[in-house]
C-alpha positions as CSV (number, residue, x, y, z in Angstrom):
1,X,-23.1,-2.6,21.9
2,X,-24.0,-2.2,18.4
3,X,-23.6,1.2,16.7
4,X,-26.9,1.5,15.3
5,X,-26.5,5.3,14.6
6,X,-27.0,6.8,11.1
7,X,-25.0,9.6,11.1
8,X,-21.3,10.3,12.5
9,X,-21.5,12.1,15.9
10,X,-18.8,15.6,16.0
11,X,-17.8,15.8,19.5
12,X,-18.9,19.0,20.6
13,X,-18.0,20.8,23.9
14,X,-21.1,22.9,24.8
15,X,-23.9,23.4,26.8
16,X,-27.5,23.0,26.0
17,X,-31.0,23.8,27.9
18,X,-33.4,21.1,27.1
19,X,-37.1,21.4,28.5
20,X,-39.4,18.2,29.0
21,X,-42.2,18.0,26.9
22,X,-45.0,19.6,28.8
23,X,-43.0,21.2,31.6
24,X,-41.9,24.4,31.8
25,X,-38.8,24.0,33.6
26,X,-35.6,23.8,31.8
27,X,-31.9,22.4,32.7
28,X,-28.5,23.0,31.5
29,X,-26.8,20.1,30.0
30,X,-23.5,19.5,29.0
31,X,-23.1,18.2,24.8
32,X,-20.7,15.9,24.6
33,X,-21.5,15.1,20.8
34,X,-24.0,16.2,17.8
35,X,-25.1,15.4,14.4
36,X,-27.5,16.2,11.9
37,X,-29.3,13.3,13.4
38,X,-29.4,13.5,16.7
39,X,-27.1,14.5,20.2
40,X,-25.5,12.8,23.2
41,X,-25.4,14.7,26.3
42,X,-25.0,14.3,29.8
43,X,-28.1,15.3,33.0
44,X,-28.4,15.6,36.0
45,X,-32.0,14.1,36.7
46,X,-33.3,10.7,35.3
47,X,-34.7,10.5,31.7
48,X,-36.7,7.9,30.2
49,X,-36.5,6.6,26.7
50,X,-39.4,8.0,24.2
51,X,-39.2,11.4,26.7
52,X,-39.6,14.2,24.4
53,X,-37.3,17.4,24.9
54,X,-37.4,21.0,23.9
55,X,-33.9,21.4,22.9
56,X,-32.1,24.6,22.6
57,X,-28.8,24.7,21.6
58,X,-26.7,27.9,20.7
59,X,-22.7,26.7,19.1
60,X,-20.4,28.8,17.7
61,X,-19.5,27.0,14.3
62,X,-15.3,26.6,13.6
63,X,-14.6,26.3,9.7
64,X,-15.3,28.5,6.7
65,X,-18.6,29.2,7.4
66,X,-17.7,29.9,11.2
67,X,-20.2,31.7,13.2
68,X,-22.8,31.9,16.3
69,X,-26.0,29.3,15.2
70,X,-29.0,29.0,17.6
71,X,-31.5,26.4,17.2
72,X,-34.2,24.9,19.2
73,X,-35.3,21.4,17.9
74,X,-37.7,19.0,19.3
75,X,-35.5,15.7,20.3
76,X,-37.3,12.0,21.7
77,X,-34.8,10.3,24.1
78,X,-33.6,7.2,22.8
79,X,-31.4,6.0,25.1
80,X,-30.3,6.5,28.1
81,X,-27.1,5.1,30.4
82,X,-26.7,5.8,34.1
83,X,-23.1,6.7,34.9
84,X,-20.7,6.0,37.7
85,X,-21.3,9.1,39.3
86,X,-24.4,9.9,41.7
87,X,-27.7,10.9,39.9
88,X,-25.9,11.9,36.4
89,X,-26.9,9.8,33.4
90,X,-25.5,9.9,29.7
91,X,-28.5,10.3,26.8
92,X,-28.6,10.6,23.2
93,X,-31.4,12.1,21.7
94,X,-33.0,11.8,17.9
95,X,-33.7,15.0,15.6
96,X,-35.6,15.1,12.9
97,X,-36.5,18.5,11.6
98,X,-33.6,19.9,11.9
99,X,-33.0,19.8,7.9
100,X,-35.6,21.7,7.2
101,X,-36.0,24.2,10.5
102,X,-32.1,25.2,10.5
103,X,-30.9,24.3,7.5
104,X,-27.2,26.2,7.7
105,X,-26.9,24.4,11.2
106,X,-27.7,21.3,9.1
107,X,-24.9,22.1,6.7
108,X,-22.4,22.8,8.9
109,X,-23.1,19.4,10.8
110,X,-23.0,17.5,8.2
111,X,-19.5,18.8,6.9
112,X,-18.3,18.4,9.8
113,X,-19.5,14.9,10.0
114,X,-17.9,14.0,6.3
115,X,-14.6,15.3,8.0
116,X,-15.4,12.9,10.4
117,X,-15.2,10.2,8.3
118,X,-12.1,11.4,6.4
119,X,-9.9,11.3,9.4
C-alpha cells in the first residue's frame, strides 16, 4: 500500500471523542497516531470515507513545551480498514485548520514529527 501521507504520523496513546457531522452523538476513540495533518484511530461502529467528524482531542504534550492542549478540529475520513476483530475498524482522518485554529498544538506536532524523522 502506498504511503501517500504528507506529514510523519507520532504515535500517540490517547483517547479522542469524535462526533459525526450532523449528529449529536459522540464516541470515544482510541488514537493510535497524529500529526499536523491528520490522525489514525480506531472505532467501534462503521465509518465511511468522505464522513466528516467533530473531533475533540485533549493530550498532554511531553518535551519542552510540555503541557495539557485541547483542541477540537473538524476531520473528513479518508480511509478506513476493517480489522480482525468484530465490528472495530481502523481510520485515519485529514485536518486542515489545525494551523491556524491551535496553532501551539500545531507546533508541538510538528516537532515531534521532525524528531520523527531524525530517529
Amino acid at each position: 500500500m502506498e504511503n501517500r501521507r504528507k506529514t510523519m504520523r507520532v504515535p500517540v496513546a490517547s483517547i479522542a471523542h469524535i462526533t459525526p457531522q450532523g449528529l449529536e452523538k459522540s464516541m470515544d476513540v482510541m488514537i493510535r497516531d497524529l500529526s499536523t495533518s491528520g490522525m489514525g484511530c480506531y472505532v467501534d461502529h462503521v465509518c465511511q470515507k468522505g464522513d466528516m467528524m467533530m473531533t475533540k482531542i485533549k493530550l498532554d504534550l511531553p518535551g519542552e513545551n510540555a503541557g495539557v492542549i485541547s483542541a477540537l478540529l473538524l476531520g473528513q475520513v479518508v480511509w478506513v480498514k476493517e480489522l480482525n476483530e468484530e465490528g472495530r475498524y481502523a481510520v485515519g482522518l485529514e485536518f486542515r485548520e489545525m494551523e491556524k485554529q491551535y496553532p501551539d498544538l500545531y507546533a508541538h506536532l510538528q516537532e515531534m514529527e521532525q524528531q520523527s524523522t531524525l530517529k
